[in-house]
Each structure stands twice: as C-alpha cells, then as structure tokens.
Steps between C-alpha positions, in 0.01 A plus 500: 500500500737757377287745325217658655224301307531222201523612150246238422215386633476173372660344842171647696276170459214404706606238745532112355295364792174339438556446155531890363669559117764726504469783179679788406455873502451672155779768371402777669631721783266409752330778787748340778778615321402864428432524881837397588698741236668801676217751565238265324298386798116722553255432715294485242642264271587204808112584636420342118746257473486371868091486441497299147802242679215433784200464266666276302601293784161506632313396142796218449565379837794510762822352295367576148549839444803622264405872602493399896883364476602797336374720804682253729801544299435900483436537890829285557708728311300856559524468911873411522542900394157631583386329798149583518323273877156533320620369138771231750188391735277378145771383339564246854149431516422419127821226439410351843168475330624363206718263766188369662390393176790334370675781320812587607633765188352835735678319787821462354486810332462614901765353622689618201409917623607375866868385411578782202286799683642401864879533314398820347325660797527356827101511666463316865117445433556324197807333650289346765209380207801379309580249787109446584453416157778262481416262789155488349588383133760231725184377631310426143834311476670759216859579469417839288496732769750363706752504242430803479593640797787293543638661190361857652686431849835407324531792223356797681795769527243740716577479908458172593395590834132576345528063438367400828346187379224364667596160700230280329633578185862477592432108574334454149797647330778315710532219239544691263854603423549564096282615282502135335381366793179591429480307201547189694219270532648348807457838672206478720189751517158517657234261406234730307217723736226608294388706809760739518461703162138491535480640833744813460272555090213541723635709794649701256176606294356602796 
C-alpha cells in the first residue's frame, strides 16, 4: 500500500464467500477517486457517492455490492489523512456488519485504516478499537487482524510508549514470532464464536 489509493479498481471485488462472482470495474475514473485527489473531496459529491454505495448494498444484499467495496476501500484510505469519528464510527459498524454476515472485504479494509492510519497519525481511541477489534476477529478463529497488528507493533517508528498492549491480546500473539508464522497451519487459533460479531453489530447500531 504505497500510494494513497489503487490505480485500478479491478482488485475491489465483492467477497468470494457464499458463492459470489468476482467482475471488473469498467474504464472509467470512478467518484472514489475524484474524492481522494488533492482538493477533490465536497461534501456534496461523498453525500452522493456514499448514498448510491448504500442503496446498492441494500437492493443487492450484504457481500454483493461492487459500489459498497469501493466505499470500504475509499473510507480506508480517506481517514488515514482526514480522520473524520462520524465517517470512522459507520465505516466500523458497516464491515462488522458485513462480518456478521460472512463478509469480511469492509473488515479487512478496517483493519487495513488501523495499521496504515495508526503509522501515519498516532490516535489512542482508535488504538484501543484496534486491539478490541483484534481479540474479537481471534475469536471467529481469523488470522487477518492479528497479523495485522503484529506487523503494526513491529514497524511503527512513532513512540512506542503509546504500545501498551492489552494483556489478553499479548497471550494471543506470543506464538507468533515471524511474519511466516502465521502462515503455518500448525499454529493454533480459537475455535469459531458466531456470538461475538453479532453481539458488538447490534450494540453498535444502537
């Protein structure tokens, strides 16, 4: 992730679980983009783009929406240098969603914004949901987020006395010492909870 967003969209492709066909974009420079050029994001122009992205995922159902994994990818990249809580808070709420369901592309794109924003700008709040988050996807038995912030805690140049890492987490990355190691089958992780996603989706529409 060197440049601020990908020259093509093509990668952005609904999530393979349950079945769904991955297709590509057409030739076109698509809304996200002109919102991230250098003076090219208006509150008008996200208020339409951020609307269609949720109608679409609404008409074609969580996971199935082109348009809905483009706004994943656009918050990801858009917050790490214009952190915006209210923008942050529905981008957390929609991929955990999309989690609950089976759909992990808003999720990862989440913990994508946690490990590049947190290098960029250093927040404590989103420090501490960076951990949260974590422990939880450990729980559905994933590696994704864990990775992570395994790769976060070992590259950040920032003070390192902002790392105080929270003690349950600390014993869930103690086996792992490389980065390979978490490409190891033999590697252990927790049996899959279909409670926890489910019960932070709900408490967080609320």
């Amino acid at each position: 992730e060197k440049s601020d967003f990908p020259a093509n969209l093509a990668e952005v492709q609904p999530s393979t679980s349950f079945g769904s066909i991955p297709r590509s974009f057409p030739a076109f420079e698509h809304p996200s983009h002109q919102l991230l050029k250098e003076s090219g994001f208006t509150q008008q122009g996200y208020s339409k783009y951020h609307q269609k992205c949720l109608r679409d995922r609404k008409k074609l159902g969580i996971g199935q929406s082109q348009e809905m994994n483009t706004l994943f990818r656009f918050w990801s990249f858009f917050l790490r240098s214009h952190f915006n809580k209210k923008m942050y808070e529905e981008f957390k709420r929609v991929a955990l969603e999309d989690a609950v369901a089976g759909y992990r592309y808003g999720l990862e794109c989440l913990f994508r914004f946690y490990s590049y924003g947190l290098e960029k700008k250093f927040r404590t709040e989103i420090y501490n949901d960076f951990q949260a988050e974590t422990i939880r996807d450990h729980k559905q038995g994933q590696l994704y987020g864990l990775e992570k912030f395994w790769a976060f805690l070992k590259f950040y140049k920032g003070d390192r006395k902002n790392l105080r890492v929270d003690s349950e987490l600390s014993k869930r990355l103690s086996c792992f010492k490389r980065l390979e190691d978490f490409r190891d089958d033999t590697v252990s992780s927790e049996p899959v909870s279909s409670v926890s996603y489910a019960a932070h989706a709900a408490t967080s529409a609320n």
